[in-house]
N, C-alpha and C positions, 0 to 999 in steps of 0.2 A: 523409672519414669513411666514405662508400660503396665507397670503394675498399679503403680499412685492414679492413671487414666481410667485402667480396667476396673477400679478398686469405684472411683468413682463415677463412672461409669452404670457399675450396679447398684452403687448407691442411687443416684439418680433415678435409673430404672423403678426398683424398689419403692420411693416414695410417689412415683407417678402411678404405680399400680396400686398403692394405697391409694391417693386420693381417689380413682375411679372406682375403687371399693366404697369407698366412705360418699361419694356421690351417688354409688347405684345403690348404696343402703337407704339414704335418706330420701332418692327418690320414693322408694318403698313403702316410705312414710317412719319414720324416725320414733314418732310416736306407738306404733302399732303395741313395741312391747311394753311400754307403758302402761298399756291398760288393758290387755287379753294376757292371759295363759294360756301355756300349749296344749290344753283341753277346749278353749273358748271363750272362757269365761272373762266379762268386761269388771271393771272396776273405774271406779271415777279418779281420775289422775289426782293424783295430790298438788300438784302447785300448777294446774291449769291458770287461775287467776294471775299468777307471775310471770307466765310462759308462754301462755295462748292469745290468739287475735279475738277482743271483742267485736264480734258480727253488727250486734242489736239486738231489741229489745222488742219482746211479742205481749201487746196487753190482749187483756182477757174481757172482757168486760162484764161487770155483776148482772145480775141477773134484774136486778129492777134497774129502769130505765133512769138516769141523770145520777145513777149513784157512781159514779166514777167505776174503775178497775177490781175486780175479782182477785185478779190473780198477774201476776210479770212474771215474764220470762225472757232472760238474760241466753244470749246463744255465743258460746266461744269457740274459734275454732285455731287448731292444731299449728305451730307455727308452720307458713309456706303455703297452705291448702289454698287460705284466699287468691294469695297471687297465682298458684298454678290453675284455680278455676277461672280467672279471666284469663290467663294466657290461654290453656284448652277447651275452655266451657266446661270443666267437669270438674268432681275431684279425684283428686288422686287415689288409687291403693295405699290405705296406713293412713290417711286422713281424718282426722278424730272431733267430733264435733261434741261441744257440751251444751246441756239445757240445765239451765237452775230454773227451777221453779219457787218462785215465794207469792206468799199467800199477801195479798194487797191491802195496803189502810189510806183511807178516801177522806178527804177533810176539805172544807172551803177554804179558799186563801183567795188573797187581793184578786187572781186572774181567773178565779170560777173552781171549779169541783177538780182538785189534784190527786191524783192516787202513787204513793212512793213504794219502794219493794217492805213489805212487813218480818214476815217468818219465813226461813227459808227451809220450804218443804220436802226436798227433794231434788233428783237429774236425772236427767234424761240421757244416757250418752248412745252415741254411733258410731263406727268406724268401716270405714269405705273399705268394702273386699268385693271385687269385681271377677274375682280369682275361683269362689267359690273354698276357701278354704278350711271348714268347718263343717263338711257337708252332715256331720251324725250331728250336729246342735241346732237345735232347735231357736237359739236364738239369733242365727245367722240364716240370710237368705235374700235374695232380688238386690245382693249387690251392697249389702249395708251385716252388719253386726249390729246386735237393736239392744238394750236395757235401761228398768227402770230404776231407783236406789231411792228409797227412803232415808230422808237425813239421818236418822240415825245408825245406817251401816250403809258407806258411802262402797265399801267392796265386797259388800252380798245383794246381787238384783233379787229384786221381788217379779221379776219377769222370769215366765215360763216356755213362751210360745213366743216369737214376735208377731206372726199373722194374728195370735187373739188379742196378746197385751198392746203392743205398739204399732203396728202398721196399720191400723183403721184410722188415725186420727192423719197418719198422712197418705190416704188414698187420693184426693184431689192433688196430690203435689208429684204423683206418678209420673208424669210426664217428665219433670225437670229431678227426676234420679231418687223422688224422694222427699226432696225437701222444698221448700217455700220459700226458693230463692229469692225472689221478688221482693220479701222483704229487709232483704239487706244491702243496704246500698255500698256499704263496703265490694258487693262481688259484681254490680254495675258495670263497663267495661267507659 
């Protein structure tokens, strides 16, 4: 009987120390090895679309005036990241955020000048390292893992630098970590 107790007993033990492994992993962000290698390098997740929380949708707008949208961009992010940015204001370590970019087609319809998503050009992805943990890559840095991917080699970035390729376009969004929270009302509290 003391053995049948002691026996499960460590069983017990055992799986309680697994779960606080499998929770302090996924704290981590779940995602992380998903889409970096142990060199750095990002790749666009393959079943984001199945997997990950739709944020919203960033229009562009064309360069002449009442022509509707340029360009949409669809922003997903990582499962868990949303809810843990309104529970902390931030996101996580291992947080993985996706931008598709597609190229916009504008047309009138009953309600005025519509622009739908067209071709899809490319992504944009991120993942939250507040850790600094890539400090010899160049595409890591202030807190984020940055690339670009042209659709047709969704896990070769065409980014070299993130200070040249990708962080100019989000210097106004410094303040809030990077990104352009504002426009997601998903992380709204």
């Amino acid at each position: 009987m003391r053995i049948a107790r002691g026996a499960t007993a460590l069983l017990l033990l055992g799986l309680a120390c697994g779960a606080v492994a499998v929770v302090a992993a996924e704290a981590e962000g779940p995602q992380a090895g998903a889409v970096v290698d142990a060199a750095g390098n990002l790749h666009v997740p393959a079943d984001y679309r199945a997997s990950y929380e739709f944020m919203g949708t960033w229009a562009v707008a064309a360069d002449e005036e009442g022509q509707g949208a340029k360009e949409l961009h669809g922003v997903y992010a990582s499962p868990g990241s949303t809810a843990a940015y309104r529970r902390d204001g931030h996101f996580p370590d291992g947080a993985v955020l996706v931008k598709e970019v597609y190229s916009a087609a504008s047309g009138e319809m009953t309600t005025g000048t519509v622009s739908r998503a067209n071709k899809l050009l490319g992504w944009f992805v991120m993942i939250k390292d507040s850790k600094g943990s890539f400090p010899g890559n160049k595409l890591w840095g202030d807190g984020w893992g940055w690339s670009w991917f042209d659709v047709a080699s969704p896990l070769k970035t065409t980014s070299t630098d993130y200070t040249a390729d990708c962080q100019s376009c989000h210097i106004p969004a410094q303040p809030t970590d990077w990104i352009y929270v504002d426009g997601y009302p998903l992380l709204r509290k």
